[in-house]
ROPA-383452 format. One record per residue: residue in three letters; x, y, z of N, C-alpha, C, O, CB in turn. Coordinates in steps of 0.02 Angstrom, whole numbers, padded with zeros to 5 digits, always signed. Glycine has a CB too. Layout:
# residues N
ALAXYZXYZXYZXYZXYZ
...
# end
This chain:
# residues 64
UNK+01511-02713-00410+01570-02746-00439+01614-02770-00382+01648-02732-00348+01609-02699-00487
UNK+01612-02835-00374+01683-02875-00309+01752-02878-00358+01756-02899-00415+01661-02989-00274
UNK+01799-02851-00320+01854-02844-00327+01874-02929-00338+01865-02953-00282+01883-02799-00269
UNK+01891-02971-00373+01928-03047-00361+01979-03059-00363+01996-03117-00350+01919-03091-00393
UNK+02034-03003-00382+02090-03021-00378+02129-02957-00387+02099-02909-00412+02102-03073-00422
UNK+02190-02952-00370+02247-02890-00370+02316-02905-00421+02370-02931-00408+02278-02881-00284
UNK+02292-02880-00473+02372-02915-00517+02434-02882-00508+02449-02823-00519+02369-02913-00602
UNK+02470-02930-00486+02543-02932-00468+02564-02865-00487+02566-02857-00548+02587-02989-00505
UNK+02580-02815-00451+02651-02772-00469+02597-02697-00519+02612-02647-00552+02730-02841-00542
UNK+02546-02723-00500+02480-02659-00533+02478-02604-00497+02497-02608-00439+02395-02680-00530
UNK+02460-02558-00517+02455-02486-00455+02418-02516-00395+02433-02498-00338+02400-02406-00485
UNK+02372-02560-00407+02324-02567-00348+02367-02586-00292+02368-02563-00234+02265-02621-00358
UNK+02409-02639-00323+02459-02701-00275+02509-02633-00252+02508-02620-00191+02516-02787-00335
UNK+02537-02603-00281+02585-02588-00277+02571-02513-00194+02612-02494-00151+02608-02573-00365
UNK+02489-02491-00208+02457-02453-00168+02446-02503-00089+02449-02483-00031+02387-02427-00212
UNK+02434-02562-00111+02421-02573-00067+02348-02605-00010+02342-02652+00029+02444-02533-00069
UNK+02301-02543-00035+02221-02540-00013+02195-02567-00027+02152-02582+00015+02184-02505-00019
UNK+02190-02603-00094+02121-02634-00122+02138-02700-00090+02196-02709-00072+02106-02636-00214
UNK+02095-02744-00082+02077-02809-00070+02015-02855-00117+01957-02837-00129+02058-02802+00000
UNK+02051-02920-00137+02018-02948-00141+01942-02963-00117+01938-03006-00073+02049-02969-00137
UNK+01883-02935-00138+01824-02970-00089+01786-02898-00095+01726-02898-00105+01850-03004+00007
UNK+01824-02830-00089+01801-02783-00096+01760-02780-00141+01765-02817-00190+01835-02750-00097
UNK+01704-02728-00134+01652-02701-00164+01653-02614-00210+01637-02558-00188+01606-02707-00104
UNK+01673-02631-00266+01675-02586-00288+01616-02532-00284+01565-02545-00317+01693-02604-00334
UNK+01620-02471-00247+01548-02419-00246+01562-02362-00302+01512-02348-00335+01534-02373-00159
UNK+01618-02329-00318+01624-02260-00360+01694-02270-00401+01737-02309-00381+01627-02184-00305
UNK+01700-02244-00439+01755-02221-00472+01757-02138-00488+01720-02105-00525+01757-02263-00535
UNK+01815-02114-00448+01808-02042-00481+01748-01996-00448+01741-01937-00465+01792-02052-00565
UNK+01701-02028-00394+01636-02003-00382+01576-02022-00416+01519-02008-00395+01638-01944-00388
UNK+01589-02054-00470+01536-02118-00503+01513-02158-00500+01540-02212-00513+01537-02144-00532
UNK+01439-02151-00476+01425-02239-00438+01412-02277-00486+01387-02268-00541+01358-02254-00383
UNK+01441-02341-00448+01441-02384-00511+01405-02462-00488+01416-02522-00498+01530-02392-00542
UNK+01359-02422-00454+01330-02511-00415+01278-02526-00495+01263-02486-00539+01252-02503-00302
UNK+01265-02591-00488+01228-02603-00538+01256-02607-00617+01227-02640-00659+01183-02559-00530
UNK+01301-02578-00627+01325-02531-00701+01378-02599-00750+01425-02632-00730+01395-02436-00668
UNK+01352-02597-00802+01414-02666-00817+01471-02667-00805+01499-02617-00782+01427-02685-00876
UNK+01507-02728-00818+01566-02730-00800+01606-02679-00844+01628-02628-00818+01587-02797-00801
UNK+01617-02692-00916+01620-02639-00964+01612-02572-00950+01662-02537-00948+01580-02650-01005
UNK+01555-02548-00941+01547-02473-00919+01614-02455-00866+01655-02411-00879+01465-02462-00876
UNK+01618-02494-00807+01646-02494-00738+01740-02500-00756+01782-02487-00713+01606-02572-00687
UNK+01753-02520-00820+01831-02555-00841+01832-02489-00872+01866-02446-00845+01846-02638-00895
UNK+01792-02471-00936+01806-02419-00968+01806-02350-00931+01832-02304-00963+01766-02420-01018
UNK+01778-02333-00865+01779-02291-00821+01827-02281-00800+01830-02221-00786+01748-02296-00785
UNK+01858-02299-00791+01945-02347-00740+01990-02332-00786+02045-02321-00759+01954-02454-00726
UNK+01991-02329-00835+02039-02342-00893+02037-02267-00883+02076-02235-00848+02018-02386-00971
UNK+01966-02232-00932+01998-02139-00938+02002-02121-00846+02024-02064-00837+01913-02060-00994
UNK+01990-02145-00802+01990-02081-00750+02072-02105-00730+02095-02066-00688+01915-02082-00669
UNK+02124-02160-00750+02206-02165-00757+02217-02128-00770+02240-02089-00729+02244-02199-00788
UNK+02207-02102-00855+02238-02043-00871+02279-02013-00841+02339-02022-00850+02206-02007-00880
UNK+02258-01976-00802+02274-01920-00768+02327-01953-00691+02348-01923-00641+02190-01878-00750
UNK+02333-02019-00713+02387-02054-00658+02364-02058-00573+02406-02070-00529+02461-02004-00660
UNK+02300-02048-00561+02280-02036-00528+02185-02074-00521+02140-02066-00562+02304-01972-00536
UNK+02183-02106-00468+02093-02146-00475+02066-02144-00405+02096-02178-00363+02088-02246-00503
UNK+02013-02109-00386+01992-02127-00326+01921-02166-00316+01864-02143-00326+01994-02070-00291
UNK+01935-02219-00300+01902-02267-00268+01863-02276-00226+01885-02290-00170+01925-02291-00255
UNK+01799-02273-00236+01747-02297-00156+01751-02355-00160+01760-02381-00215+01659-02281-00145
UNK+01745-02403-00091+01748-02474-00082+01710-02496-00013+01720-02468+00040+01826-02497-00082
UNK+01690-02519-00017+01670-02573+00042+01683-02618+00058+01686-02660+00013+01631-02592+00048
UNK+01697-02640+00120+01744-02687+00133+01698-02727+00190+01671-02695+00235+01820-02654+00155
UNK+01693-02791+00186+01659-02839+00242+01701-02833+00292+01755-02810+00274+01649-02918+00225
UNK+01696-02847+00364+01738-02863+00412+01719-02912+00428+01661-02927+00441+01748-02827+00458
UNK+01787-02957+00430+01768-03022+00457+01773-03029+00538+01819-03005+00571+01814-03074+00423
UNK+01716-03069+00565+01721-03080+00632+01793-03112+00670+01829-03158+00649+01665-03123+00643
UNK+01798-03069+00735+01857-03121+00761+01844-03152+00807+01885-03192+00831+01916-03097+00781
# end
């Protein structure tokens, strides 16, 4: 799952970390390569709950 965008004023934005372009790997310790988008939203949604989501990501580095 690539991250495409950060909506305005969202925990993500507001955290900071996530980036556009990123590669979503886990939620919560859940891998989620391959897994629908659906599965991957509804994952996200209950592991909030608890006000709290940790995130695996991968991130490209761009050459300088």
């Amino acid at each position: 799952i690539l991250i495409g965008a950060i909506i305005e004023k969202s925990p993500a934005d507001k955290d900071g970390r996530l980036r556009p372009g990123d590669e979503l790997m886990s939620v919560d310790g859940i891998p989620v390569a391959g897994k629908p988008h659906r599965y991957v939203i509804d994952l996200m949604h209950g592991a909030a709950r608890t006000g709290q989501v940790k995130l695996t990501v991968r991130r490209r580095i761009q050459p300088t």
